[in-house]
Backbone as CSV, one residue per row, in Angstrom:
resi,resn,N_x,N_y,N_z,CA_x,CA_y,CA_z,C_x,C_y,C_z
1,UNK,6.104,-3.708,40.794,6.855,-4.315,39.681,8.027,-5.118,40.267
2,UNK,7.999,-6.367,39.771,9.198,-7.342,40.310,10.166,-6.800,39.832
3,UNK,11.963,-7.307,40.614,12.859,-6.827,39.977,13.005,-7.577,38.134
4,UNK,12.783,-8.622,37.469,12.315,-9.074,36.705,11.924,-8.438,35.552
5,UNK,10.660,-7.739,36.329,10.211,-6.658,35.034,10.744,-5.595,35.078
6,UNK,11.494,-5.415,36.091,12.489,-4.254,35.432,13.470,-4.396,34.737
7,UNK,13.685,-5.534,35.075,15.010,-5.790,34.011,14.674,-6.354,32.608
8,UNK,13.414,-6.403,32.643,12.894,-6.667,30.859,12.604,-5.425,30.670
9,UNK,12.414,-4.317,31.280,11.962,-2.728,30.987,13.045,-2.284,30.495
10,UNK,14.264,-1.920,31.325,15.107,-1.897,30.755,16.435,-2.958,30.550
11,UNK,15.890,-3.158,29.089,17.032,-4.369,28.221,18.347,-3.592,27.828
12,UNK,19.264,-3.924,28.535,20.897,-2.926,27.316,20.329,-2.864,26.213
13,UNK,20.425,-3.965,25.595,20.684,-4.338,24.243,19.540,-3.690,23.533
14,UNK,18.133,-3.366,24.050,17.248,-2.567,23.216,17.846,-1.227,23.591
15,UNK,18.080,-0.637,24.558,18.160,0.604,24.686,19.477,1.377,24.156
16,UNK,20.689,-0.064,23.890,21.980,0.250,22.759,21.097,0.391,21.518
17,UNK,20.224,-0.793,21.127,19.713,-0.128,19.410,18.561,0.832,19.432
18,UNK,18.318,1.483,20.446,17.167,2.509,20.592,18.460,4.002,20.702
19,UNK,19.578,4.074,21.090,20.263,4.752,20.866,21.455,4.779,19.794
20,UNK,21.171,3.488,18.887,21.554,3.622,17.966,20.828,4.315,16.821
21,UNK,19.294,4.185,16.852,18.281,4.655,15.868,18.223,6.043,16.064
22,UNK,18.357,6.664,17.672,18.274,7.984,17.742,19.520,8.519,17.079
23,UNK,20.892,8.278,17.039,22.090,8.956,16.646,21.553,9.079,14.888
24,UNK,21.366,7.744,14.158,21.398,8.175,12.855,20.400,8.780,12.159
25,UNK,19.020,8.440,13.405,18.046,9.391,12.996,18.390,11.293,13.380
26,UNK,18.941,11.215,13.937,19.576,12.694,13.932,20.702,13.061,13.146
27,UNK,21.380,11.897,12.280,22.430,12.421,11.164,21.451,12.583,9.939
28,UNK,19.894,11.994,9.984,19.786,12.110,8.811,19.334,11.268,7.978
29,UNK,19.773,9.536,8.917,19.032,8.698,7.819,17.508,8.142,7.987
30,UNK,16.744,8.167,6.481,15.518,8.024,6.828,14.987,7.004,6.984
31,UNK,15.614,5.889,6.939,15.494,4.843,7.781,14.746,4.462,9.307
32,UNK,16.193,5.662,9.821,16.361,5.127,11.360,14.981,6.450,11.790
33,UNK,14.822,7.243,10.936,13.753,8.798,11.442,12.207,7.881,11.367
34,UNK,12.315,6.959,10.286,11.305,6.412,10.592,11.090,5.316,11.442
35,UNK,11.711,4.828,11.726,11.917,3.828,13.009,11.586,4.844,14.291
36,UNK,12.199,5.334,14.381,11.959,6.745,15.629,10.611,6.999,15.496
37,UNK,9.972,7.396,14.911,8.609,7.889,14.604,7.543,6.461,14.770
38,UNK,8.142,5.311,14.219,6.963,4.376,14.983,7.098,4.114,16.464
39,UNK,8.198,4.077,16.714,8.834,4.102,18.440,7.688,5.074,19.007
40,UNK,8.001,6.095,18.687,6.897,7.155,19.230,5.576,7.347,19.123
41,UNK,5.070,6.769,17.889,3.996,6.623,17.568,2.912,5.471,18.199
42,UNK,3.753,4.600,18.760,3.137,3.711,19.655,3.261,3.289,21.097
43,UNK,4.413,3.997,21.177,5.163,4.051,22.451,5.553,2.986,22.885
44,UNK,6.655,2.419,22.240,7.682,1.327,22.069,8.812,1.526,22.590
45,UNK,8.918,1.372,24.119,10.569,1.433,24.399,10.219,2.769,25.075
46,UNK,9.359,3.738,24.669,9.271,5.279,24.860,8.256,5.692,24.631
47,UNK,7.851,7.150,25.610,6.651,7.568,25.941,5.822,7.782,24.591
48,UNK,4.513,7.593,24.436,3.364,7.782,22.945,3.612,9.272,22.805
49,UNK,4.372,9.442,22.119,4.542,10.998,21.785,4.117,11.220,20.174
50,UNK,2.929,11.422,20.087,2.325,12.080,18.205,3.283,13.107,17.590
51,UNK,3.208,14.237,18.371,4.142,15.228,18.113,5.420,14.583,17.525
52,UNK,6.127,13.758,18.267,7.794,13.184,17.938,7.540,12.776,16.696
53,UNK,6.537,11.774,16.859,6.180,11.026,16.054,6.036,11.610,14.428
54,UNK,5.110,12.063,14.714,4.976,13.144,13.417,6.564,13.891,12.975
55,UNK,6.974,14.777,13.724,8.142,15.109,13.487,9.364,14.140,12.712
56,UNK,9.570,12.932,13.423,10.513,12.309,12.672,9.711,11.841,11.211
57,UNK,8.755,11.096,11.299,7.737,10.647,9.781,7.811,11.881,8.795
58,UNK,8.093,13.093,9.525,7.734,14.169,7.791,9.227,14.656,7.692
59,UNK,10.153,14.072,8.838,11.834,14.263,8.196,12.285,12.813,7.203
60,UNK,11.834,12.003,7.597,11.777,10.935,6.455,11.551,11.053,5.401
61,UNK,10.134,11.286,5.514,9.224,11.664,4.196,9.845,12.249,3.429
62,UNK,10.191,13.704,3.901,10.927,14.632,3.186,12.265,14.457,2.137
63,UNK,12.441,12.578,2.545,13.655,12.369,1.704,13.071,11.156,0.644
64,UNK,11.439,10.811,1.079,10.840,10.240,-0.151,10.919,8.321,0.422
65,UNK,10.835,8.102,1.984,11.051,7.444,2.499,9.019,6.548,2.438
66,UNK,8.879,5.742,1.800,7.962,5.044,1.605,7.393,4.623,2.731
67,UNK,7.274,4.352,3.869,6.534,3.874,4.692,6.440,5.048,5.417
68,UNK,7.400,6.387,5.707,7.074,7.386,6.577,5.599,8.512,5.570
69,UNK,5.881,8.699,4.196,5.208,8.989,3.491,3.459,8.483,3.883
70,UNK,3.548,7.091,3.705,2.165,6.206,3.900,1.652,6.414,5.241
71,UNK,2.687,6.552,6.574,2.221,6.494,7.612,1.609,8.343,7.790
72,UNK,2.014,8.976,7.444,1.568,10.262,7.419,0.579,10.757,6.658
73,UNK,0.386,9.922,5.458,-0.226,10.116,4.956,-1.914,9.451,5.816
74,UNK,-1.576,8.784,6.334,-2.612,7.483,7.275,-3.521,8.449,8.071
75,UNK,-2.303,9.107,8.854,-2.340,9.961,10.069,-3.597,10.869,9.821
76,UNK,-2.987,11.943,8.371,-3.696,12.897,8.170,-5.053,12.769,7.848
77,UNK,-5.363,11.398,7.156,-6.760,10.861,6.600,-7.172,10.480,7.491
78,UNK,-6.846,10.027,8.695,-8.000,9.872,10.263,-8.052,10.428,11.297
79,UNK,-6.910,11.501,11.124,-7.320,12.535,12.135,-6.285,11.951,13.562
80,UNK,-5.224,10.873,12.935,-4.382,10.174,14.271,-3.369,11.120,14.755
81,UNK,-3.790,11.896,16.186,-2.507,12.657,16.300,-2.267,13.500,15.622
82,UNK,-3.112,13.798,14.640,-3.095,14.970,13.794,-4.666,15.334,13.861
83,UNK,-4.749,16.463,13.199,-5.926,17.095,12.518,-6.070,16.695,11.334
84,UNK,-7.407,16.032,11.387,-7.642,15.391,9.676,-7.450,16.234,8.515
85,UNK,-6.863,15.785,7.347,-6.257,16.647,6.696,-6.365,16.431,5.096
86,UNK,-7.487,16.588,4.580,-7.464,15.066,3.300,-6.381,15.934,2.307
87,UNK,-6.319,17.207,2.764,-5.248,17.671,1.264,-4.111,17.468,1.751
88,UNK,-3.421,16.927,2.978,-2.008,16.993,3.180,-2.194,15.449,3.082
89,UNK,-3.492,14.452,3.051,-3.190,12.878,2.856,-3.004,12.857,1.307
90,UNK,-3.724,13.737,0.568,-3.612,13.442,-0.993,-1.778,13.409,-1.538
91,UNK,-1.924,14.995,-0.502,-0.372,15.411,-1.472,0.647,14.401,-1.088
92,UNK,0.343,13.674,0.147,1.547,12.631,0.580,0.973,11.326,-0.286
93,UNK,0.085,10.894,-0.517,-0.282,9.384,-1.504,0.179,9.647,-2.662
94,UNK,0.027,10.892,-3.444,0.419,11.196,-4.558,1.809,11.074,-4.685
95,UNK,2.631,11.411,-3.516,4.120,11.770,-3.628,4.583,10.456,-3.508
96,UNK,3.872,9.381,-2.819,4.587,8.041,-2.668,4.117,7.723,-4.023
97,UNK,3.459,7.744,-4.252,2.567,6.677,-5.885,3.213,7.238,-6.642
98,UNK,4.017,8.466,-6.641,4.900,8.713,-7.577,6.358,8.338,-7.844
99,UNK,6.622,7.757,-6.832,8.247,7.363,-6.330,7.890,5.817,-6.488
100,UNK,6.581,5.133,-6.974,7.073,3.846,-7.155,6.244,3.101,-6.104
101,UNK,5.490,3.921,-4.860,4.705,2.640,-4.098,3.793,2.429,-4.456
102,UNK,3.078,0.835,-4.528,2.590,-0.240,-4.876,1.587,0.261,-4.086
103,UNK,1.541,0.516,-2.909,0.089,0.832,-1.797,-0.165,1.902,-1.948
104,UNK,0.860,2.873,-2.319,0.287,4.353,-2.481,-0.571,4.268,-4.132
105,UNK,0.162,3.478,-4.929,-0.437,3.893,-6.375,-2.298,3.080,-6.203
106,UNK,-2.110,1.937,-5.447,-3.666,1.161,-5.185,-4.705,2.677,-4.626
107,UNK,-3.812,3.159,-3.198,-5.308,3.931,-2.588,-5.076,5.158,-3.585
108,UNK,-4.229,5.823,-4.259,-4.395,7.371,-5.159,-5.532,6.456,-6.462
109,UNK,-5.327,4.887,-6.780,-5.985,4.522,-7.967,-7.765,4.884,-7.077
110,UNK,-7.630,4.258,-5.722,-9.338,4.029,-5.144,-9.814,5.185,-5.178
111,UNK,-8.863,6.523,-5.025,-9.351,7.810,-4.512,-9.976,8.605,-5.970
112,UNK,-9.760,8.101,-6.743,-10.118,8.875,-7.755,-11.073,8.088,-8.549
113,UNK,-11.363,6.584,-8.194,-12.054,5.702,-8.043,-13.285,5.979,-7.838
114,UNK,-13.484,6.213,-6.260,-14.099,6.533,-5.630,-14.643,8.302,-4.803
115,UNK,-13.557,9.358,-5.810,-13.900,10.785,-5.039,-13.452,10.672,-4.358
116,UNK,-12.672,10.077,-3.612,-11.972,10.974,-1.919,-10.644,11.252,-2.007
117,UNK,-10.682,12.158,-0.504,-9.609,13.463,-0.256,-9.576,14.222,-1.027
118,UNK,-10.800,14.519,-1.759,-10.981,15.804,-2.397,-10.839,16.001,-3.663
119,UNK,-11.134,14.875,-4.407,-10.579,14.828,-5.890,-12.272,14.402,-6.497
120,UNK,-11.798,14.877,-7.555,-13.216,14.546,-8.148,-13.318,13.171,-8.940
121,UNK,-14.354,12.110,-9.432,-14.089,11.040,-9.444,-13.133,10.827,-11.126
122,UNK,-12.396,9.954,-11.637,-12.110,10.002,-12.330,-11.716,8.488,-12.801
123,UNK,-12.497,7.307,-13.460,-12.053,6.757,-13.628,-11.153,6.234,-14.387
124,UNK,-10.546,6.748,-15.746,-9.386,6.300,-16.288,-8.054,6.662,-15.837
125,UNK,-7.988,7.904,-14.768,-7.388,8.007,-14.259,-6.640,6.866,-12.636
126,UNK,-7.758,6.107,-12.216,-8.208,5.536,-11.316,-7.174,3.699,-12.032
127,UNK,-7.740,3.793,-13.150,-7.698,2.701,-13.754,-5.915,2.743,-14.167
128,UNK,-5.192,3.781,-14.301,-3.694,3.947,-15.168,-3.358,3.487,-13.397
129,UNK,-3.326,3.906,-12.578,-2.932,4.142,-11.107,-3.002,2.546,-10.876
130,UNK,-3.962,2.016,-10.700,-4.338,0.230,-10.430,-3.227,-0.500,-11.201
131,UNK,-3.506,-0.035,-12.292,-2.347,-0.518,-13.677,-0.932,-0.846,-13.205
132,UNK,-0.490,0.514,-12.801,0.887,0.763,-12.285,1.163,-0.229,-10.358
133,UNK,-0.281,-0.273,-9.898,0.399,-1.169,-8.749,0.117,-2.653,-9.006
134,UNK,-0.751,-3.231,-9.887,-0.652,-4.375,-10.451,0.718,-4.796,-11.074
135,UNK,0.781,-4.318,-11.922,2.155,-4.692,-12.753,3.541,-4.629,-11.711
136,UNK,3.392,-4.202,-10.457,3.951,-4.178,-9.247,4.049,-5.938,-8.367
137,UNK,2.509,-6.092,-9.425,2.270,-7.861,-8.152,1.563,-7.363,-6.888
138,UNK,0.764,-6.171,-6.955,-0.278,-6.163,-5.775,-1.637,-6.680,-6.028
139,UNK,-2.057,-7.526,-5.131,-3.151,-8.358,-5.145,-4.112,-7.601,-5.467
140,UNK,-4.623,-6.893,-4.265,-5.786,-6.185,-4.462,-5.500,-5.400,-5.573
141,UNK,-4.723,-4.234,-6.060,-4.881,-3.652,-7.466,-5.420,-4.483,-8.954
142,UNK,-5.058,-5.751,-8.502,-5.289,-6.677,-9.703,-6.808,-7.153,-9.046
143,UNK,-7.381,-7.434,-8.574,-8.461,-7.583,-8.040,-9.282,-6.585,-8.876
144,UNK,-8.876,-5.633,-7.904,-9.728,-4.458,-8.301,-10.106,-4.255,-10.072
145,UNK,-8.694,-4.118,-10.445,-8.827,-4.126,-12.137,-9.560,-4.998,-12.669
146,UNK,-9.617,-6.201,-12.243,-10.300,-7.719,-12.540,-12.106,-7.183,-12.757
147,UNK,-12.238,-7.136,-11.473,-13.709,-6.691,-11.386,-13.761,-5.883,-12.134
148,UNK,-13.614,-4.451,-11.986,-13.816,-3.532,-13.261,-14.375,-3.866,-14.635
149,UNK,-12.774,-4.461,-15.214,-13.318,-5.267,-16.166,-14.371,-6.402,-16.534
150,UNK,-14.610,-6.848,-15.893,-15.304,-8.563,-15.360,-17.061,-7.382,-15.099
151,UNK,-17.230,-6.299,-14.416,-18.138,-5.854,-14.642,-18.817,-4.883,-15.700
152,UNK,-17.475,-4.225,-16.228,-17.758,-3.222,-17.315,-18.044,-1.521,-16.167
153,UNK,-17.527,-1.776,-15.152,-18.266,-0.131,-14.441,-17.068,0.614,-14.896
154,UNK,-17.352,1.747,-15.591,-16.543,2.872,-15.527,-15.644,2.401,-16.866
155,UNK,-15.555,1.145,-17.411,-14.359,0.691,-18.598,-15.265,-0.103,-19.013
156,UNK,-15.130,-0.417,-20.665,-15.292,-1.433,-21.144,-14.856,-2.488,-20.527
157,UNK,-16.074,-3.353,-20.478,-16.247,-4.785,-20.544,-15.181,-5.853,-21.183
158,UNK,-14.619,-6.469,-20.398,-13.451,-7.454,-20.659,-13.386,-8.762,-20.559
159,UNK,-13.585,-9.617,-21.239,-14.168,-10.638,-19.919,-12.542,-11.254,-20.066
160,UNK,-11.805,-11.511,-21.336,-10.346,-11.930,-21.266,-9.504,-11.359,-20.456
161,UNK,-9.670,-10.056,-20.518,-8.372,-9.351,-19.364,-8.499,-9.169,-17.760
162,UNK,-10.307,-9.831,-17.337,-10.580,-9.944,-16.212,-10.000,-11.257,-15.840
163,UNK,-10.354,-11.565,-16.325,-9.900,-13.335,-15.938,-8.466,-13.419,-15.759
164,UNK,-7.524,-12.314,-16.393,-6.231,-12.390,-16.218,-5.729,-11.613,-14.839
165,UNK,-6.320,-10.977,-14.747,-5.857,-9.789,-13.725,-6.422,-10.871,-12.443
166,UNK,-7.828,-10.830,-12.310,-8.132,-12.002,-11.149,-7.381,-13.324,-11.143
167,UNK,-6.759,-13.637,-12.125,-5.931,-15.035,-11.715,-4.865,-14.654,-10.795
168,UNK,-4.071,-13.704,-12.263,-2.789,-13.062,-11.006,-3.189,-12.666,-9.836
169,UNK,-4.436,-12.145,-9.214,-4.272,-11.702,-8.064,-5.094,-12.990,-7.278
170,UNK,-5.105,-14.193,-7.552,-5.784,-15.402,-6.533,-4.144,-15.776,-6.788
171,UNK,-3.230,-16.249,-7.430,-2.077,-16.726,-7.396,-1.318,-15.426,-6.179
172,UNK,-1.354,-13.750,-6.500,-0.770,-13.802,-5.216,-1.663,-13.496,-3.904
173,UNK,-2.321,-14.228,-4.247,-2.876,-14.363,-2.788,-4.603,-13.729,-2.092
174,UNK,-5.247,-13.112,-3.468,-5.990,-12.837,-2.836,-7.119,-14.212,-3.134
175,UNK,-8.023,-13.727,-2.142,-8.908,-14.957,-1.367,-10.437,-14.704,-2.458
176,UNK,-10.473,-13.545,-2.103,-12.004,-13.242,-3.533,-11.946,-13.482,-4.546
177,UNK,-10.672,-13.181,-5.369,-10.555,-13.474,-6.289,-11.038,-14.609,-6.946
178,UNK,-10.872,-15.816,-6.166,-10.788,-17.232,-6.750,-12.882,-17.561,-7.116
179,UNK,-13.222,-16.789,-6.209,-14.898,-17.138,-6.842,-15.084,-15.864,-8.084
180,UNK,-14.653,-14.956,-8.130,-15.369,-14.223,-9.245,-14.190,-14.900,-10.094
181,UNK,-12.943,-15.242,-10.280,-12.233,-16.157,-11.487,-13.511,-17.604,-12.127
182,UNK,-13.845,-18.276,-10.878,-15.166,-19.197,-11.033,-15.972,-18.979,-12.077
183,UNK,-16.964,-17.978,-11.405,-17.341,-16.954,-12.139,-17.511,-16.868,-13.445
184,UNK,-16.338,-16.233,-14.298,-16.063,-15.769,-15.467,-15.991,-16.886,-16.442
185,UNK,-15.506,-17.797,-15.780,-15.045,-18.907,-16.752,-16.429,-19.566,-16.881
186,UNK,-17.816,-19.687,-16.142,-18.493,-19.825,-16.651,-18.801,-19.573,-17.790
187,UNK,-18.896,-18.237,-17.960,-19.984,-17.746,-19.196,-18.917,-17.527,-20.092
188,UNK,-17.738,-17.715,-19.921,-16.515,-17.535,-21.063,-16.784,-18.596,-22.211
189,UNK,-16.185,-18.195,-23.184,-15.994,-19.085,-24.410,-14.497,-20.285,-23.879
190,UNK,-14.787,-21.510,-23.494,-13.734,-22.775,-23.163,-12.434,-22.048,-24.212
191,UNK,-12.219,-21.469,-25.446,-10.924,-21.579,-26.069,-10.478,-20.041,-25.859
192,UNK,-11.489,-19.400,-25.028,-10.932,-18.018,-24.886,-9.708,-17.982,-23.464
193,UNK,-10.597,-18.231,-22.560,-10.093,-19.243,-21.039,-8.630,-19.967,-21.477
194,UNK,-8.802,-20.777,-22.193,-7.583,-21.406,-22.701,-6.058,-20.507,-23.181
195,UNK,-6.984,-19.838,-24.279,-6.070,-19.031,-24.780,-5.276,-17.627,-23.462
196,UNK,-5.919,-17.250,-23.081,-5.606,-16.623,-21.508,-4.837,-17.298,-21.046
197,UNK,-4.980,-18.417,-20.504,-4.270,-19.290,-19.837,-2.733,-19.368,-20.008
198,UNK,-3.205,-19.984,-21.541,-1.772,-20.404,-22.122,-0.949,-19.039,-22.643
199,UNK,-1.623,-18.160,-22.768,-0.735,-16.821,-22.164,-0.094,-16.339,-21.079
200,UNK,-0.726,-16.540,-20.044,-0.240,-16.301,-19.009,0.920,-17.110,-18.551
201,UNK,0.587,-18.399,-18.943,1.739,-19.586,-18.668,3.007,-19.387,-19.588
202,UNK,2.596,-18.808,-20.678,3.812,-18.413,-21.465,4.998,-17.171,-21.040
203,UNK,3.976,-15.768,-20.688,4.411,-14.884,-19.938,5.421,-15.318,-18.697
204,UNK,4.530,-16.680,-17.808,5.544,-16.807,-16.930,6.585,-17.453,-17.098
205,UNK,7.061,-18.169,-18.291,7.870,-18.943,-18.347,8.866,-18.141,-19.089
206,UNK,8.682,-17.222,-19.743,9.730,-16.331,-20.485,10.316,-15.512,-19.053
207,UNK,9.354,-14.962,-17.921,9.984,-14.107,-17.040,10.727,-15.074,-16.329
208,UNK,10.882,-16.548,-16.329,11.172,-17.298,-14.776,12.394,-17.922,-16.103
């Protein structure tokens, strides 16, 4: 190793904010515990330690910290550094989707969707969950809802409220969306499409 790369190995200035993250992750904030825990989790700056890793992510968690929640929850559903765990991934998706995350409320909506981590299938339950991360502005939840509706599986058949949910989610961004929106407006009634439309355009102009 040139002298060079040692001196990009060790940077002051990372290893001042790598000992800044350790001090407040040891007062407590779950911030910096989760910062610590991806540090470790990938071995950033510091040795791949799971164990650490884990450790700081479920002192986070424990204060309802949204990305340490998701990442543990990740962990336990593939077996990363942990022992696969689908009832300690449920109880952590559930606990974020309950505090308000947008990604936790999408995969607790797929899991009950679809039966996994141990739940039995449930779709209106599946469908309130999508609901809650759509109305959030997550793509895929609105996707997802889109199709649903747009196919009729598991819910009545929609073809107006598909077309709405798939717009919003090709406006933020998803890419599928825009052919099954295609799609719909085929076989739609031209003043139904319209009327959608000019709802939606209304909606946005009262929120903006």
């Amino acid at each position: 190793m040139s002298q060079k790369d040692v001196a990009a190995t060790f940077n002051p200035d990372q290893l001042r904010a790598e000992a800044a993250i350790r001090k407040a992750a040891r007062e407590g904030n779950a911030e910096a515990q989760f910062r610590l825990g991806v540090m470790f989790g990938n071995g950033d700056g510091v040795g791949l330690d799971y164990e650490q890793a884990r450790n700081w992510f479920e002192q986070a968690a424990a204060q309802g910290h949204e990305g340490a929640l998701l990442t543990l929850a990740w962990m336990h559903a593939n077996g990363t550094g942990v022992d696969v765990d689908e009832d300690r991934a449920r109880e952590l998706y559930l606990k974020a989707a309950g505090l308000g995350s947008a990604k936790a409320q999408y995969v607790v909506g797929t899991m009950y969707r679809f039966a996994q981590y141990g739940v039995h299938k449930d779709i209106p339950t599946a469908v309130q969950w999508y609901l809650k991360a759509a109305d959030q502005g997550m793509a895929t939840a609105q996707f997802a809802l889109g199709r649903m509706l747009m196919e009729g599986k598991g819910v009545m058949q929609d073809d107006a409220a598909a077309l709405q949910w798939l717009s919003l989610a090709h406006v933020n961004g998803s890419k599928r969306a825009e052919d099954y929106v295609k799609h719909l407006i085929k076989r739609m009634d031209p003043a139904v499409v319209r009327e959608v439309r000019e709802r939606m355009t209304g909606q946005n102009g009262s929120a903006g």
